[in-house]
N, C-alpha and C positions, 0 to 999 in steps of 0.2 A: 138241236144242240143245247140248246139253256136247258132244257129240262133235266141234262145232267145236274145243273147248279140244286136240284129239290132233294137230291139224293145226299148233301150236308147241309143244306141252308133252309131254314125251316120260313114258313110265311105267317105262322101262328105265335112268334115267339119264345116255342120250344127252343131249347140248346142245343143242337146236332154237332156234328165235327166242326161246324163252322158258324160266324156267329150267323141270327136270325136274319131274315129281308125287315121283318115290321118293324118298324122306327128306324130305319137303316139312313133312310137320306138325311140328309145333313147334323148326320149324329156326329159329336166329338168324344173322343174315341183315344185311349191313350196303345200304341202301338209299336212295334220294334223294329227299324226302320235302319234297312242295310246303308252301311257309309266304309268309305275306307281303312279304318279300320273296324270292323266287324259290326256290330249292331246296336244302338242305338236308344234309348226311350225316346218318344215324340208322341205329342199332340197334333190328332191327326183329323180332318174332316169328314165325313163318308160325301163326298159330292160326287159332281159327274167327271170332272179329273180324277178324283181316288178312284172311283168305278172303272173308269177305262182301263187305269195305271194295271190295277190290281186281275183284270184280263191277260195285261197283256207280260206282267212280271210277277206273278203271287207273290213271291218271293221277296218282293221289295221291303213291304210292309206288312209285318204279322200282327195281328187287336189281338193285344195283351190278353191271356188267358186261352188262348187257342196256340195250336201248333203248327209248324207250316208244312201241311197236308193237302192244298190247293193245287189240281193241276196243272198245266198250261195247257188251255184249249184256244184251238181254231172259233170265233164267235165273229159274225156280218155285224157289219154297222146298222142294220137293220133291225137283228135282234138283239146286240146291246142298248138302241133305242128304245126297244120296245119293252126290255125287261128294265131297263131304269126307269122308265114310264109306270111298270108295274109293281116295282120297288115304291117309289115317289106314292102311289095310290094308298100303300102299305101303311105309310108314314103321314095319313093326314089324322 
């Protein structure tokens, strides 16, 4: 199932639909961030909360300059481990 995520999210830095993996962890990140009423600017962290969040709501939070085209997929806690592991590798 992650290997959907390579089909927008590039590991090299490139720009695809969505922002890149390399540098990803613990980037700060300015992003548009749903609130009651409607959306927001925020200062936002790429950590392992944003990571999960963003699994499990694309929607929540969009990094400025993209659009919200993220789908909601089924992903194990397994393979979210593993690909933030893989992300985390990206970003040394």
């Amino acid at each position: 199932k992650t290997s959907q995520c390579v089909g927008c999210h590039s590991s090299n830095g490139v720009r695809l639909v969505g922002p890149t993996f390399k540098g990803l962890a613990n980037r700060v990140f300015y992003g548009q961030e749903a609130d009651k009423k409607g959306m927001k600017l925020a200062v936002k962290r790429a950590d392992w909360s944003y990571f999960n969040a963003s699994i499990n709501n694309p929607a929540a939070v969009i990094v400025k300059g993209y659009g919200n085209q993220m789908p909601k997929i089924t992903v194990s806690e397994a393979d979210r481990k593993a690909l933030w592991a893989y992300i985390q590798s990206l970003s040394l």
